[in-house]
C-alpha positions in Angstrom: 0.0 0.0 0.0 1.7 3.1 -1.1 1.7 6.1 1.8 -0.7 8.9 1.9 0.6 12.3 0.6 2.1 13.7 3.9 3.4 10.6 4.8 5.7 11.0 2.2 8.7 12.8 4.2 9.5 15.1 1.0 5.9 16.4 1.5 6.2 16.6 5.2 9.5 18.9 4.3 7.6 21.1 1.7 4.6 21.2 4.6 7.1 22.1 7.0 8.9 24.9 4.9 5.1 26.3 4.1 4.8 26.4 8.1 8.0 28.3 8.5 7.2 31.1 5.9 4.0 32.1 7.7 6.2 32.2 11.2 8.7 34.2 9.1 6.5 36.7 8.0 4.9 37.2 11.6 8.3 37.8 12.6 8.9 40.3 9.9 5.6 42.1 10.5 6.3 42.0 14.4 10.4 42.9 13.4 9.3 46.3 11.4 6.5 47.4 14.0 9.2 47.3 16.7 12.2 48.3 14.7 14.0 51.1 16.5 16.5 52.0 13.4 16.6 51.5 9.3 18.9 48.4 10.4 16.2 46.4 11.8 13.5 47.8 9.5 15.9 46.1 6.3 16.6 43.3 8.3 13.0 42.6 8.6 12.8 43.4 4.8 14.8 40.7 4.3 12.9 37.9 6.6 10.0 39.3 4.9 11.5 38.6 1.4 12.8 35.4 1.9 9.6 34.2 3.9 7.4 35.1 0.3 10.7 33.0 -2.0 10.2 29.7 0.5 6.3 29.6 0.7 6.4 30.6 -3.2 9.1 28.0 -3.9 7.3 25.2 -1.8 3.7 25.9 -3.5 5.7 25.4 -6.7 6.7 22.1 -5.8 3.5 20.8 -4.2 1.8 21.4 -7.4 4.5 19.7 -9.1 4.2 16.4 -6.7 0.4 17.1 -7.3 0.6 16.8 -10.8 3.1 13.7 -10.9 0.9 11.9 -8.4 3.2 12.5 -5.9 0.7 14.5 -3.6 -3.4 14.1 -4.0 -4.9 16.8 -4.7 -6.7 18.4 -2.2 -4.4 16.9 0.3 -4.1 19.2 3.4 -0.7 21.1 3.8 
């Protein structure tokens, strides 16, 4: 019996990296609300940037295990 799509632990990892851009991008909203100097506000640009590349890179790639069969569609992330 083959596993279900998030037993799969390449699809745990792609769930996991979608889970850590939305932490990412609380932190950068929290990070430029309490910045105190341009330092922080660009360092929170950054978090905010690379949070939006991951989530955008691992929705890329669950719809390419999605369309290999890799991932059901529909499967919860």
């Amino acid at each position: 019996m083959e596993a279900g799509p998030l037993e799969k632990p390449v699809n745990r990892n792609i769930c996991e990296a979608l889970r850590l851009s939305e932490e990412l991008l609380a932190l950068s909203a929290q990070g430029e609300e309490q910045a105190m100097d341009d330092g922080c506000r660009i360092l929170f640009g950054i978090v905010r940037d690379c949070a939006h590349k991951i989530r955008s890179s691992a929705e890329r790639e669950r719809e390419t295990h999605s369309y290999t069969g890799h991932w059901e569609r529909g499967a919860v992330s």
